[in-house]
VMD Tcl script that draws the C-alpha trace (Angstrom):
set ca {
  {0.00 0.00 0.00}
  {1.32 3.45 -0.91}
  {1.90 6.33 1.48}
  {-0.61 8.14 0.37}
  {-3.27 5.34 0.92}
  {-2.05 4.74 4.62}
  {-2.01 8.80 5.00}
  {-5.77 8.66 3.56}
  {-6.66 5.43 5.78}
  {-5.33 6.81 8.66}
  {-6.80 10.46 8.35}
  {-10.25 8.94 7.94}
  {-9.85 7.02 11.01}
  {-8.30 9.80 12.98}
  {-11.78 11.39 12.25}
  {-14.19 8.80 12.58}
  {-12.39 8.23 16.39}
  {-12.68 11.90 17.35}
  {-16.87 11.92 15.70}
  {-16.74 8.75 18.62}
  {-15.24 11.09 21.38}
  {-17.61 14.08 20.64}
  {-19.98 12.49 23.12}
  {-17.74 12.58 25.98}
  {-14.53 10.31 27.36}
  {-14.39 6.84 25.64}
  {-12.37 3.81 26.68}
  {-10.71 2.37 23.57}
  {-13.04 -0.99 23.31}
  {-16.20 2.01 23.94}
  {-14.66 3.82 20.42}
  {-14.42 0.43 18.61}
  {-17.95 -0.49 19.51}
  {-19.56 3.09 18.46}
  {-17.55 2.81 15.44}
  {-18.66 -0.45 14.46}
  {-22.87 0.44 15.70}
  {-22.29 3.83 13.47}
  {-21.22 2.65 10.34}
  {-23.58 -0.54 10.57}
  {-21.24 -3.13 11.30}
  {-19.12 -2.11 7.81}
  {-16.20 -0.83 10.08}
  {-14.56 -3.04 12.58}
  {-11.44 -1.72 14.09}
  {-9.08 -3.78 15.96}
  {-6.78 -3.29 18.87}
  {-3.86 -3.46 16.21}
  {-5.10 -0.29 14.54}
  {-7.34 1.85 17.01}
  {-4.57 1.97 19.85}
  {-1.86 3.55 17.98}
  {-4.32 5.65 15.64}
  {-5.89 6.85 19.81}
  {-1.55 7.22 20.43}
  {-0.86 9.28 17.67}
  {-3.78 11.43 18.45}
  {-2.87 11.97 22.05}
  {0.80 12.98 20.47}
  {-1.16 15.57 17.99}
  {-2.59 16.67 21.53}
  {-5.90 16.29 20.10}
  {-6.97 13.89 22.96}
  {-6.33 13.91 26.65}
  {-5.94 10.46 28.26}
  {-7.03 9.58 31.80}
  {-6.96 6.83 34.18}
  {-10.68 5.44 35.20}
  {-12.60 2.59 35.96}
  {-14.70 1.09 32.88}
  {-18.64 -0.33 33.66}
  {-17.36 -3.76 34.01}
  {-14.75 -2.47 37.15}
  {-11.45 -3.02 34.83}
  {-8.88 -0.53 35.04}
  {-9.11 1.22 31.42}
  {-7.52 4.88 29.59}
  {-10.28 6.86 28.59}
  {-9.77 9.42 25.99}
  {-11.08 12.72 25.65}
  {-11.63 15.21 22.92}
  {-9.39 18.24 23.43}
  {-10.25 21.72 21.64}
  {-7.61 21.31 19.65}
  {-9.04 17.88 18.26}
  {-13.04 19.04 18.19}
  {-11.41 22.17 15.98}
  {-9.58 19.17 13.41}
  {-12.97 17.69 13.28}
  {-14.93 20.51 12.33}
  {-12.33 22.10 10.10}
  {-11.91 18.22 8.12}
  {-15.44 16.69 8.41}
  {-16.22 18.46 5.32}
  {-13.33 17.98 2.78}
  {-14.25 14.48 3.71}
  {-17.46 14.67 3.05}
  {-16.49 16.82 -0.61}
  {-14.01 14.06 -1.43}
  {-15.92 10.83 -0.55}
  {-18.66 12.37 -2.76}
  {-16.36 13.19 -5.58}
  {-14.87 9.61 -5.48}
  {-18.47 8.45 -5.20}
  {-19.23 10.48 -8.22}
  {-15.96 8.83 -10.35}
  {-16.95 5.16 -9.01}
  {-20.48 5.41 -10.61}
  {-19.26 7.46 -14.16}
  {-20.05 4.71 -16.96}
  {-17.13 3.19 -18.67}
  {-15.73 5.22 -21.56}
  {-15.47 2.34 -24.98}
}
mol new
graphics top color blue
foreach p $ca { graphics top sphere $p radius 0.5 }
foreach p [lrange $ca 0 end-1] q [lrange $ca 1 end] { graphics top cylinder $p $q radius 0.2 }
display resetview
């Protein structure tokens, strides 16, 4: 996969996880199971992919990360939108929306003979 479809991939994840977070703090498996309810079981994110896409945001400081106890009494990080990060998803949520259109728009164009 090129660069440029891992920077895509990645950017479109980075968003969908701070959408999940606009609600309040989130443990990590809480964001994975919004994600997969919100996109009607299309998305399914795994620990291999959501913890360093929540790490990298938390670097970006677009995420604060606490200590607290989950529903089930575990130990879990819960993440929190910063301003910072709410700011990213307002600013990006729609270019998204303008580009998943426009590649919407080239999928469905009839083949040229």
């Amino acid at each position: 996969m090129s660069s440029v479809e891992m920077n895509i991939l990645r950017e479109s994840l980075d968003l969908v996880i701070l959408k999940a977070l606009t609600w309040g703090p989130r443990h990590g498996y809480a964001i994975a199971e919004w994600i997969e309810g919100a996109t009607g079981e299309v998305l399914f994110v795994d620990e291999g992919t959501l913890y360093p896409a929540l790490h990298r945001l938390a670097r970006r400081k677009l995420v604060d990360t606490e200590w607290g106890i989950s529903d089930n009494n575990r130990r879990a990080k819960y993440y929190r939108l910063k301003p910072a990060g709410r700011a990213r998803l307002r600013q990006q949520t729609p270019a998204w929306h303008h580009f998943v259109e426009a590649l919407a728009r080239a999928l469905s164009a009839p083949e040229h003979a």
